[in-house]
Structures are given as C-alpha cells and as structure tokens.
py3Dmol code that shows the C-alpha trace and the ligand (Angstrom):
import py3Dmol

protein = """\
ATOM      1  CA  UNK A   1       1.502   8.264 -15.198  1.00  0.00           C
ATOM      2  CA  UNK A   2      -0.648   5.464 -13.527  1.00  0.00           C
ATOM      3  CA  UNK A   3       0.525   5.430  -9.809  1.00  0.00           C
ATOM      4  CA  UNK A   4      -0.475   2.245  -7.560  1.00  0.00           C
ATOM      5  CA  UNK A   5      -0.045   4.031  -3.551  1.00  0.00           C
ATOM      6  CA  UNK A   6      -0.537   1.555  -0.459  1.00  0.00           C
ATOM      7  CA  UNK A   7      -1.417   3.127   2.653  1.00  0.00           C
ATOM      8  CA  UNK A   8      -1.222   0.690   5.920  1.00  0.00           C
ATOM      9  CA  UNK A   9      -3.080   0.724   8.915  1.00  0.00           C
ATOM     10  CA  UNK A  10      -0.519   2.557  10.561  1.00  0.00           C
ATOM     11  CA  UNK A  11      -0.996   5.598   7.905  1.00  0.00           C
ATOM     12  CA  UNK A  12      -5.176   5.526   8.329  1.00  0.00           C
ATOM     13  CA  UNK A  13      -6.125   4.947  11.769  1.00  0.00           C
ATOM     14  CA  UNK A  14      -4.895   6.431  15.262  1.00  0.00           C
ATOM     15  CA  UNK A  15      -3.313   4.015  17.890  1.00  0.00           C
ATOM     16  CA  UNK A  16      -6.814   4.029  19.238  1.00  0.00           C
ATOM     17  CA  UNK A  17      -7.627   1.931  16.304  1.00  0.00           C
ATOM     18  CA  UNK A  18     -10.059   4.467  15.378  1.00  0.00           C
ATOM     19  CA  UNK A  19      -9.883   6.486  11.836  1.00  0.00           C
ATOM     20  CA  UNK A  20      -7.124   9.730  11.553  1.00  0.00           C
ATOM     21  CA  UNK A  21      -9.652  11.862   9.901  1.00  0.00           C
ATOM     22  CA  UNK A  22      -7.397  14.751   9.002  1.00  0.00           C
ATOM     23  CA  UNK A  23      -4.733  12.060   7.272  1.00  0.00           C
ATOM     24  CA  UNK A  24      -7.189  10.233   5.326  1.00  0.00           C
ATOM     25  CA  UNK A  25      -9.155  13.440   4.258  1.00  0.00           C
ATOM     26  CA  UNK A  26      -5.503  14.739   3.067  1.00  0.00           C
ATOM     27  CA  UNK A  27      -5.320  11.424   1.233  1.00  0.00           C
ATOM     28  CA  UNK A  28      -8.266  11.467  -1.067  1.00  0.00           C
ATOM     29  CA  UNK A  29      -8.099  15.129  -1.783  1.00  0.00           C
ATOM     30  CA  UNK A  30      -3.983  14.610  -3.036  1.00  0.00           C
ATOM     31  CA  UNK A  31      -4.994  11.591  -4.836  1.00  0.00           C
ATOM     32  CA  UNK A  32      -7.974  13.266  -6.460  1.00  0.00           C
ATOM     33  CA  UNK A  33      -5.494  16.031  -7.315  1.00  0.00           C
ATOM     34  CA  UNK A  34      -3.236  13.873  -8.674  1.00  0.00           C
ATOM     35  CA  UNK A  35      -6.496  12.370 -11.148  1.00  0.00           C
ATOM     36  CA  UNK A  36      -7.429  15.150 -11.994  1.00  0.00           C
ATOM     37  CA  UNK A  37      -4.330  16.150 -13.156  1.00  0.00           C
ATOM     38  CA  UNK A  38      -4.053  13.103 -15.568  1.00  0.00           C
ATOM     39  CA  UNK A  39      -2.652  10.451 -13.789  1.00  0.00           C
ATOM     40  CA  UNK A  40      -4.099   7.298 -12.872  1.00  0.00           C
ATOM     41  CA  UNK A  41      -4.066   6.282  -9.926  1.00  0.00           C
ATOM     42  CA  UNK A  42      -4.504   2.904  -8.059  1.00  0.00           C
ATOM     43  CA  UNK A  43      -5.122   2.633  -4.032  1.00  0.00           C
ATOM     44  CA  UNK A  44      -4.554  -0.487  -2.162  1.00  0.00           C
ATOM     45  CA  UNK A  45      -5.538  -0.167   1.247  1.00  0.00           C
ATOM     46  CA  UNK A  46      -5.213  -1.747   4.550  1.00  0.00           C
ATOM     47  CA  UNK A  47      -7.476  -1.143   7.499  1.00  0.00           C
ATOM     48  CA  UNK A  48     -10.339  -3.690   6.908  1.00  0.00           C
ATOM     49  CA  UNK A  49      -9.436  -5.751  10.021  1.00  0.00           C
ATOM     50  CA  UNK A  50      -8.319  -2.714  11.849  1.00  0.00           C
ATOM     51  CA  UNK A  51     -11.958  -0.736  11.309  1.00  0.00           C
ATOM     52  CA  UNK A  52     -14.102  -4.042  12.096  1.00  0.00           C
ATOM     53  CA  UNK A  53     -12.486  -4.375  15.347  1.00  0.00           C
ATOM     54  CA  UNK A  54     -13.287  -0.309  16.276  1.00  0.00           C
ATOM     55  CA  UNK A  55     -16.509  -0.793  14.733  1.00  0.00           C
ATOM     56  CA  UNK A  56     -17.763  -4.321  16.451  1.00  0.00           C
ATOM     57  CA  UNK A  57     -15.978  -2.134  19.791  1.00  0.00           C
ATOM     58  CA  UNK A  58     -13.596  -5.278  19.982  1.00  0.00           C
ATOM     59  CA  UNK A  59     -11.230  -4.803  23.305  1.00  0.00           C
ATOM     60  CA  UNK A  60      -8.249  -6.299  21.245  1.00  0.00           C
ATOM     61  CA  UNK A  61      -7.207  -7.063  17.853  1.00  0.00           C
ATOM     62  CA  UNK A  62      -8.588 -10.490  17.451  1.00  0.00           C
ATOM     63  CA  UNK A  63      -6.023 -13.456  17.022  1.00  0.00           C
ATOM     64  CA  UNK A  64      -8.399 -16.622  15.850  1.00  0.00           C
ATOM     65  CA  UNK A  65      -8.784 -16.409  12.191  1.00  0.00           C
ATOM     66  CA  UNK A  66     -12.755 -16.707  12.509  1.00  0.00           C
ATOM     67  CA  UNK A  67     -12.678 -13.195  14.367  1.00  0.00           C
ATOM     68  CA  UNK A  68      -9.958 -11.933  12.524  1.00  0.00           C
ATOM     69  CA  UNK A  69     -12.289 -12.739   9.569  1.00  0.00           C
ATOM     70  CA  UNK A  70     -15.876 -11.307  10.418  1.00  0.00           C
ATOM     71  CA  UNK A  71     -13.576  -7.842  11.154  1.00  0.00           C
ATOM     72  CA  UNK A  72     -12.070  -7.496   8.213  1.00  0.00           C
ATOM     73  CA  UNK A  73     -15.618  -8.221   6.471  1.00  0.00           C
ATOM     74  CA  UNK A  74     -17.682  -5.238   9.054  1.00  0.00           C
ATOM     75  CA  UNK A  75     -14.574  -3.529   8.605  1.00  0.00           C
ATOM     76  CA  UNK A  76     -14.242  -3.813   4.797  1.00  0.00           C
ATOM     77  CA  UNK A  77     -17.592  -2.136   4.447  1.00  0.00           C
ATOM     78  CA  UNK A  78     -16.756   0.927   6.652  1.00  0.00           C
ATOM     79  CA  UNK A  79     -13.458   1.588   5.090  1.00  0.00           C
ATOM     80  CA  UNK A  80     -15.193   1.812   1.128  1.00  0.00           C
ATOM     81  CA  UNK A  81     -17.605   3.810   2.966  1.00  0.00           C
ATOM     82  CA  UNK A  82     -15.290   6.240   4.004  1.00  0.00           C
ATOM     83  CA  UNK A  83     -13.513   6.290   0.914  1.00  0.00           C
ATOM     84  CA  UNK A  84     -16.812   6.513  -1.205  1.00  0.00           C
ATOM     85  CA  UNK A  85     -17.549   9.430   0.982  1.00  0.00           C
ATOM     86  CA  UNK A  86     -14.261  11.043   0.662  1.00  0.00           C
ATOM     87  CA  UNK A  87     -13.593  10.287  -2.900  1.00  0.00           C
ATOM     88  CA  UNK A  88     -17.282  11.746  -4.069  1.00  0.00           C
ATOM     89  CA  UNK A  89     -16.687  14.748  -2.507  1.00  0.00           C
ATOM     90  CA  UNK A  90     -14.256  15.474  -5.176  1.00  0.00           C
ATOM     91  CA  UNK A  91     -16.450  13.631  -7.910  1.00  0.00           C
ATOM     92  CA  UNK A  92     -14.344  10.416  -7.921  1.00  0.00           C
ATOM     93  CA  UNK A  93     -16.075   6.833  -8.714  1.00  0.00           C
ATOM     94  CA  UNK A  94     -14.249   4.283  -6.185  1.00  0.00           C
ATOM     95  CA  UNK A  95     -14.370   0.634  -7.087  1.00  0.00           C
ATOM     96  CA  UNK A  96     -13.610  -2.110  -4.310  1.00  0.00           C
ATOM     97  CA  UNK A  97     -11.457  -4.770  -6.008  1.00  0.00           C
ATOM     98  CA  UNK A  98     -10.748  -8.180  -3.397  1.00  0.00           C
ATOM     99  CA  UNK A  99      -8.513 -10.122  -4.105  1.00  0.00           C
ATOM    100  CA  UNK A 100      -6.722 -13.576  -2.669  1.00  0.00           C
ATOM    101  CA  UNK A 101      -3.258 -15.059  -3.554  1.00  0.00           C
ATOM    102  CA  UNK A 102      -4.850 -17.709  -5.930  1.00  0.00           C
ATOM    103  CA  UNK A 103      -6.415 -15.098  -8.229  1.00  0.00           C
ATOM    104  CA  UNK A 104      -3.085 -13.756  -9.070  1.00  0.00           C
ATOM    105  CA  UNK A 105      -1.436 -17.137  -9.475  1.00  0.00           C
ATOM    106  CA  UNK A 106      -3.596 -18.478 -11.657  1.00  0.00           C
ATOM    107  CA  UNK A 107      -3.103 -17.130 -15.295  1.00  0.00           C
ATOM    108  CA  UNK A 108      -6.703 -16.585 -15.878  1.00  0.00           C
ATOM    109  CA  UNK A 109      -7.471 -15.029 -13.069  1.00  0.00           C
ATOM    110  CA  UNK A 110      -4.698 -12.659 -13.396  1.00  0.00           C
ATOM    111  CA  UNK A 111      -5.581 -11.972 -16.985  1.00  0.00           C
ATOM    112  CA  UNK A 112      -9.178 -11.041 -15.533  1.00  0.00           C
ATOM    113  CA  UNK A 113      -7.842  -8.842 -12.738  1.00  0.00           C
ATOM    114  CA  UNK A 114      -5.380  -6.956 -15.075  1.00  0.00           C
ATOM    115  CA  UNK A 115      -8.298  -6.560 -17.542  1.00  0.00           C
ATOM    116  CA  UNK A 116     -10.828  -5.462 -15.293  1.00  0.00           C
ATOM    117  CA  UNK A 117      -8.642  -2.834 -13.568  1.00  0.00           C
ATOM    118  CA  UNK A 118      -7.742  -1.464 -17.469  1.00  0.00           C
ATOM    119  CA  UNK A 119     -11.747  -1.222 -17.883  1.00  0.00           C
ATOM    120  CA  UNK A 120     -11.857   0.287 -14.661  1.00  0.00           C
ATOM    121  CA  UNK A 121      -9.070   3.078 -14.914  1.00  0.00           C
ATOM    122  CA  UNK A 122     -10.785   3.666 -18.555  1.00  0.00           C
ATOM    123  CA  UNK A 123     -14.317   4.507 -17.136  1.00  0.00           C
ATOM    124  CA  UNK A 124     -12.023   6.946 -14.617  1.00  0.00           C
ATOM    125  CA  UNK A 125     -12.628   4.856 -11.411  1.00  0.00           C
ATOM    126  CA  UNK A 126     -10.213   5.030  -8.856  1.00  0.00           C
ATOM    127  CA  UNK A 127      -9.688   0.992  -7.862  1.00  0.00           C
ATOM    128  CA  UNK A 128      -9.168   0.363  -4.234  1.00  0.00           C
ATOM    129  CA  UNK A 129      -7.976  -2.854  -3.748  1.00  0.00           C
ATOM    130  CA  UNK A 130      -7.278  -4.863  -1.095  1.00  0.00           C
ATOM    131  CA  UNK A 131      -6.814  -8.514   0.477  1.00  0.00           C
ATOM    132  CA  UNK A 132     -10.207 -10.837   0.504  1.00  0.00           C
ATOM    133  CA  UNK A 133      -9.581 -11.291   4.489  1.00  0.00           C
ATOM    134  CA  UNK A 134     -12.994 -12.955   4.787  1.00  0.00           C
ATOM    135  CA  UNK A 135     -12.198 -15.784   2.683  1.00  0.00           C
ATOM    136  CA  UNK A 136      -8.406 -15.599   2.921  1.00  0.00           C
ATOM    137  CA  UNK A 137      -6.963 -19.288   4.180  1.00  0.00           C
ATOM    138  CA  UNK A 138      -3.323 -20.212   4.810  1.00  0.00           C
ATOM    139  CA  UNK A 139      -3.208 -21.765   1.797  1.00  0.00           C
ATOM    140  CA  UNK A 140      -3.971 -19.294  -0.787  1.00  0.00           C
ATOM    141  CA  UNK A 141      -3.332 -15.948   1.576  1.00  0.00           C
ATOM    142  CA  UNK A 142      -0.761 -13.397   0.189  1.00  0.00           C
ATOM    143  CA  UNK A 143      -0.559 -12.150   3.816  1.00  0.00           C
ATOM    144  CA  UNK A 144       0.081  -8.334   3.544  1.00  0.00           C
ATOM    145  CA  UNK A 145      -0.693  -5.357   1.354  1.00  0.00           C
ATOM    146  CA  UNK A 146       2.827  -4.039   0.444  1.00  0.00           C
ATOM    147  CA  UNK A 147       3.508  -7.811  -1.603  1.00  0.00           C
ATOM    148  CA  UNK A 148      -0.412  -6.853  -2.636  1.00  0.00           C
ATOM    149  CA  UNK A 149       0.677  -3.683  -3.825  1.00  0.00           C
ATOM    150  CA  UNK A 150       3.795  -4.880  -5.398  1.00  0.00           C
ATOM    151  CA  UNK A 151       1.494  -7.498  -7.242  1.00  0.00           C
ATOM    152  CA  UNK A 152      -1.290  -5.006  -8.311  1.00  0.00           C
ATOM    153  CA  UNK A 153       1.864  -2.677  -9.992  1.00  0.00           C
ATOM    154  CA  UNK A 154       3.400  -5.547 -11.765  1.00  0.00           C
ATOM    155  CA  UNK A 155      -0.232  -6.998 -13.101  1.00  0.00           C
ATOM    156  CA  UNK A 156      -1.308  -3.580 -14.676  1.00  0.00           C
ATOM    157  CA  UNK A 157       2.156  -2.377 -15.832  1.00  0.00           C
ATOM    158  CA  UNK A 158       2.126   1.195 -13.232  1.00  0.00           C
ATOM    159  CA  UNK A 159       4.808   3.654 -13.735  1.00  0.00           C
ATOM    160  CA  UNK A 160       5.205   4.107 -10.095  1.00  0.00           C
ATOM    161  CA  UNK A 161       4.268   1.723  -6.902  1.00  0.00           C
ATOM    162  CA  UNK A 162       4.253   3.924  -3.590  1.00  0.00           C
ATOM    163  CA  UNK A 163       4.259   2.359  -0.205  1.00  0.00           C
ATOM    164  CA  UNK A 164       3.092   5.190   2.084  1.00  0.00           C
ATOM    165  CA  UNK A 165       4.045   4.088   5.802  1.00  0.00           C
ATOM    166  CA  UNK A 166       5.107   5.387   9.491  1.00  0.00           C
ATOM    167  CA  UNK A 167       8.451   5.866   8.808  1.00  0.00           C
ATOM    168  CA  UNK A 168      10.710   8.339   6.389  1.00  0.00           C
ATOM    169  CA  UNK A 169      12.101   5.327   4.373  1.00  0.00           C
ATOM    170  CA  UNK A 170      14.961   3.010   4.746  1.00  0.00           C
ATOM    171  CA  UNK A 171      17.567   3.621   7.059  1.00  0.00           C
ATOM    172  CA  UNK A 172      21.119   2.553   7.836  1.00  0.00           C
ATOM    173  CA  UNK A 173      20.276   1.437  10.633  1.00  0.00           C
ATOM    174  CA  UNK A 174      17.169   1.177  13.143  1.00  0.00           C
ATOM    175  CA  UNK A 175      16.216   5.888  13.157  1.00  0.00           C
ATOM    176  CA  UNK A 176      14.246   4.791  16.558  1.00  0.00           C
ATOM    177  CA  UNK A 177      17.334   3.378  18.157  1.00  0.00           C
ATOM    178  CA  UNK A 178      20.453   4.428  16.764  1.00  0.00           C
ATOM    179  CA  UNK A 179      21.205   8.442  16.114  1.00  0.00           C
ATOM    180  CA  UNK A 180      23.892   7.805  13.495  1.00  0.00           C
ATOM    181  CA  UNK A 181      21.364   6.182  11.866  1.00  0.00           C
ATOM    182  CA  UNK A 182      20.969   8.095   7.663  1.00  0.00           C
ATOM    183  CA  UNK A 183      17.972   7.444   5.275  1.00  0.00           C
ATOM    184  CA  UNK A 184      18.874   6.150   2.071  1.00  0.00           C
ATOM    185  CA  UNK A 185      17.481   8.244  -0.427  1.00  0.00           C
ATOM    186  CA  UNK A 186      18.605   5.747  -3.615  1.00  0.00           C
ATOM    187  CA  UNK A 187      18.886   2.266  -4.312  1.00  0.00           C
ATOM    188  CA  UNK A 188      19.928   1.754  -7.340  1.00  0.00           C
ATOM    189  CA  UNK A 189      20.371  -2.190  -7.173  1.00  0.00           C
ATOM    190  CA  UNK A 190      19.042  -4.414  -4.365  1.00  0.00           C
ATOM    191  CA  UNK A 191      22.029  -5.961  -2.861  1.00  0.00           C
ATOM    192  CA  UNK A 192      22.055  -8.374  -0.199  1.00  0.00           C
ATOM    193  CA  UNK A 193      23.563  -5.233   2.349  1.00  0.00           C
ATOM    194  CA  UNK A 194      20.227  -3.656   1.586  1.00  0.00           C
ATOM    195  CA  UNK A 195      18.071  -6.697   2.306  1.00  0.00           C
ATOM    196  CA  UNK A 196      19.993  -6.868   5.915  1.00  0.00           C
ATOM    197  CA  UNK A 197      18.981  -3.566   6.755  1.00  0.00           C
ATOM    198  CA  UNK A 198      15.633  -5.158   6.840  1.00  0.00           C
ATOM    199  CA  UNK A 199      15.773  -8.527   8.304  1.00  0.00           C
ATOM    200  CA  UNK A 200      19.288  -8.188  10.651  1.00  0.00           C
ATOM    201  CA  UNK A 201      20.799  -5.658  12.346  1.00  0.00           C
ATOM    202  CA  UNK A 202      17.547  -3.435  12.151  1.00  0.00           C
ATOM    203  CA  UNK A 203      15.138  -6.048  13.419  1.00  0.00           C
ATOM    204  CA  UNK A 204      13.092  -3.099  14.812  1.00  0.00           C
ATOM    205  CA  UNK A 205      12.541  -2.216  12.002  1.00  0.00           C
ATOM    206  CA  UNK A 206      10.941  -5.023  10.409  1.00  0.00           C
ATOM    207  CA  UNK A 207       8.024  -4.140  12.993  1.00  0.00           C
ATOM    208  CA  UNK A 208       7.290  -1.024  10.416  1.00  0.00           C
ATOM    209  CA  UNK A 209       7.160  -4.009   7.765  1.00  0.00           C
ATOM    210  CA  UNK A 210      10.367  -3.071   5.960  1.00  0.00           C
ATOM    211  CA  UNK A 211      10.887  -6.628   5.312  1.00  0.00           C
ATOM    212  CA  UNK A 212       7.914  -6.585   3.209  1.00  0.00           C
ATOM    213  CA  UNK A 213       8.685  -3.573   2.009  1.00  0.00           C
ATOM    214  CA  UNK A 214      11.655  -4.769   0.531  1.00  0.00           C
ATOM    215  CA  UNK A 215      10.554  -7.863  -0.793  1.00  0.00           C
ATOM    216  CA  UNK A 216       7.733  -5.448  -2.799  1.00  0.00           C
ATOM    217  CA  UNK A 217      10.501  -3.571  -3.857  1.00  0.00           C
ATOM    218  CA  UNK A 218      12.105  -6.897  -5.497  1.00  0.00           C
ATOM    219  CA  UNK A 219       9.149  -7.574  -7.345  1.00  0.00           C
ATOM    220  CA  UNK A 220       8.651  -3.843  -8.688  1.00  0.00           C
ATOM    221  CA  UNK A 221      12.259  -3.342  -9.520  1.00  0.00           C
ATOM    222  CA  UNK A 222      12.634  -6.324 -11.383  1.00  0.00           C
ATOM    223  CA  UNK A 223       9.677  -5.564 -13.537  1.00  0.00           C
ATOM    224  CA  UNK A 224      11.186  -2.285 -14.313  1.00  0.00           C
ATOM    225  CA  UNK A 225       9.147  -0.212 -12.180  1.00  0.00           C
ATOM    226  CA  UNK A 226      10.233   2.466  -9.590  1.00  0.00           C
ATOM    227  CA  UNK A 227       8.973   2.222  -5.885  1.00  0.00           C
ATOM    228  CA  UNK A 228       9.463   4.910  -3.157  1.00  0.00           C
ATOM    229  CA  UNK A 229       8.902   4.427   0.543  1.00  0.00           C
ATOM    230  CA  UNK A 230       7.703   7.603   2.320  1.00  0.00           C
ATOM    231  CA  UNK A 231       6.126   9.082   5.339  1.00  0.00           C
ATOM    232  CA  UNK A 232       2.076   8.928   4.770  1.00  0.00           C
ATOM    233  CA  UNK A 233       1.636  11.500   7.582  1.00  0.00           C
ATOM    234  CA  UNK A 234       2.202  14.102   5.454  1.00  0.00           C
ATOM    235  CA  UNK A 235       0.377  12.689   1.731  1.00  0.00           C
ATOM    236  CA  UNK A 236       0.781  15.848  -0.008  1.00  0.00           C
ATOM    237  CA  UNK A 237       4.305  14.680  -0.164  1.00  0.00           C
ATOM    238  CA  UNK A 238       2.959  12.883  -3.132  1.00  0.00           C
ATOM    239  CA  UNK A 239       2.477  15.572  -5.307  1.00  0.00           C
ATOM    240  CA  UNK A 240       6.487  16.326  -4.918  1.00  0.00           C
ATOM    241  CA  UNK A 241       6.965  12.374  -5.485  1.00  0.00           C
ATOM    242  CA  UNK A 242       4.847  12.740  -8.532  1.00  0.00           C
ATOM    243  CA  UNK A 243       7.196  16.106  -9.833  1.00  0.00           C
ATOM    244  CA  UNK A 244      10.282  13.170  -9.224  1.00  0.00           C
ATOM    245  CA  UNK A 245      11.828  15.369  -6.125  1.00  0.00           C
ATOM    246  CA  UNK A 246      13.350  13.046  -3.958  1.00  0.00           C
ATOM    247  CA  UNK A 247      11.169  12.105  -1.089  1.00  0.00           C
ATOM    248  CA  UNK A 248      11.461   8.934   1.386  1.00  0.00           C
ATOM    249  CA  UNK A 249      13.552   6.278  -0.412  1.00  0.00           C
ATOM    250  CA  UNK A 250      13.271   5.799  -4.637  1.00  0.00           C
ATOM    251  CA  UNK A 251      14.455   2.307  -5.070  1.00  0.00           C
ATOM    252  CA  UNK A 252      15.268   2.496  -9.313  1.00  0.00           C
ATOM    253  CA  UNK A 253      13.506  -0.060 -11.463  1.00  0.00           C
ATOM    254  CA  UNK A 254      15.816  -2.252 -13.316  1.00  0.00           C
ATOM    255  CA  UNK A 255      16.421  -0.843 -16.996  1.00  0.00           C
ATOM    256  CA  UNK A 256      15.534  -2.910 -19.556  1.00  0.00           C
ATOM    257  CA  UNK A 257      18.488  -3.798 -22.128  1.00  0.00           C
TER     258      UNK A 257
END
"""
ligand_1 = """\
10
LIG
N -5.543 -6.833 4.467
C -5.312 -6.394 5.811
C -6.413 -5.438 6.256
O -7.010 -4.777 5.441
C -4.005 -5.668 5.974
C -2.771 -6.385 5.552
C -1.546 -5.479 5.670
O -1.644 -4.412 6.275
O -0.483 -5.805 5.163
O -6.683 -5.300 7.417
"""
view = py3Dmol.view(width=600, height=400)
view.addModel(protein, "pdb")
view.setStyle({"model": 0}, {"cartoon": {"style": "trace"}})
view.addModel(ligand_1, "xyz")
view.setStyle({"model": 1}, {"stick": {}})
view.zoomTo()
view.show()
C-alpha cells in the first residue's frame, strides 16, 4: 500500500510549543515499521512555524507574516533534523519536499512533483513534505497541511491518506462539550449533514481543523481514495489502520463505475 499520514502541530509538539519526544519517537519507529513491511509511506508534516518560534525562544506565536516566515524557515530545519535523526535510527533516507499552492496548480509543476515523489518512493526514501512557509504569499498559499495532504494523496495516486490529529475523529456533535456526543466510525458519502458537523453546530470543533479535515476528505474521496481521521497520541494505532480495523473515522473513497 503507499500511505500519505499528516501529523499537525498539535500531534508533535507539547502546549509548551516544545517537541513531544515520546510521540514523535513512536511516530518514526511505526512508520518505519510500516516500510519495512512493504508499504510506502508518505509524511506531510506540520510544525515548521511551531519549532522556529521554540527555537528563536519567541514569547508568542508570531502574527506578521515576515516573523511568521523566518520561523517556519529556523523551524523547517530543526523539524528534518529531528526526523533525519529519528528516521536513521531505523535506516530510513528522509527527503524534505516544499511545496506552495502554485506548484500543484500548474500542470507542469504537478507533473514534476508527482514524478519526483515516484523517483523518490523508488530509491526507498520516505518524502516529508510540507508547505514552503518562507516563500508562501496570499496569493499562491494553500494555507494548511490537511488540504496539503489531501493534495499530495491525489497527485501520487496513495491507497490511503491519514490525518493523524488531537481528537478521536468526527463526532455528532462537539465530544468536548456535549456528552451525547458519538464518533462516527463510517462515512460512506459526504452529505451536506456531515459537512455541518464541521462548520455549524460543532463550531468548536472546527478549532481541531475538522473543517479542513473535511474538505481533505472531499478531495480524497472523490479521487477514490480512503481517508481516516484518528487520534495521533497513540501512532501505533496505525498499524491496526493499516490491518483495515476500524480506528478514528474511515470516510470510503468513491467507487469507480
Ligand atoms: N505549514 C505549517 C507549518 O509547518 C502548518 C500548516 C498546518 O498545520 O495546517 O507550521
């Protein structure tokens, strides 16, 4: 299978802002599991601007796009490092891939990318992608990592796009707020019922991105490709996502007639 997982900020780094060891160790050993197994596997990661701001000891998250900017570029650098790190350790080749929303627009470009990242899973890399924050402009941004994601699976024809994040899945309703509240474990079509659990009643929990998350899930499904949403504090949950056990939420690629 040739898996494409997104971890967010949320999933890699502490509230401190500062690196969860023990989860991201966790990570790369699954995912190296997982390679060595077979499978390819694809990580697009967020974190660059998160990392620059612990590592240039920044009080706050920065707000002006200059600042926002030079983080994600110190940042950038310490987050391959720690993958490099992590990855070697198991005697996996990492390979930072930056991208912005005009390379994928463009035909060429896109016929590049997809090319590239064929080479690259062929010489047994693992490809870490992730935004081009330093260069990224309003114009040609794509803005966050699970439409990334959901753009990476599509372009080199994955099996499987999985968004790991700090919640189970998607709920009936807002888990932090309402007890009734059930986690889908299927959707087999992505009504408009399911894109309000996203955007209305459960406004809270569009702060865990689920509006994004469902709009990646639109772009996988319709390409015919299977996306799950699941808890990344616990990664080895991948290897049961991998054996097709039900974990988080499966939304069902649409079958092609
Ligand atoms: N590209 C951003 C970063 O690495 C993250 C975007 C996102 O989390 O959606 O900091």
């Amino acid at each position: 299978m040739r898996i494409v997982v997104k971890v967010g900020t949320s999933t890699l780094a502490h509230p401190t802002g500062l690196l969860n060891i023990r989860r991201v160790e966790a990570l790369c050993k699954v995912l190296s599991d997982i390679k060595n197994a077979g499978h390819e596997v694809i990580l697009v990661s967020s974190g660059a601007i998160g990392m620059g701001v612990g590592k240039l000891s920044l009080k706050e998250r920065p707000t002006d796009v200059p600042t926002k900017q030079a983080a994600a570029a110190v940042g950038q650098c310490e987050l391959m490092y720690t993958y490099d790190k992590l990855f070697t350790e198991h005697n996996h080749t990492v390979a930072q891939v930056l991208l912005t929303g005009s390379d994928v627009e463009d035909d060429t470009r896109r016929a590049h990318f997809h090319n590239t990242m064929t080479r690259l899973l062929e010489l047994g890399a693992l490809p870490v992608v992730n935004e081009n924050d330093t260069v990224g402009t309003d114009e040609i941004v794509i803005g966050d990592n699970d439409t990334l994601s959901a753009i990476v699976a599509v372009t080199v024809h994955a099996d499987l796009l999985v968004l790991l994040t700090d919640i189970d899945g998607l709920y009936t309703a807002d888990p932090r707020v309402d007890a009734e509240a059930r986690l889908i474990p299927v959707v087999e079509t992505l009504t408009a019922e399911i894109d309000a659990l996203a955007g209305g009643r459960g406004s809270a929990l569009s702060t865990g991105g689920m509006v994004t998350k469902l709009r990646a899930a639109h772009i996988t499904t319709e390409a015919g490709i299977d996306m799950v949403i699941a808890n990344g504090a616990a990664p080895q949950h991948l290897y049961q996502i991998m054996d097709g056990e039900r974990v988080g939420t499966l939304f069902l690629g649409r079958k092609r007639t």
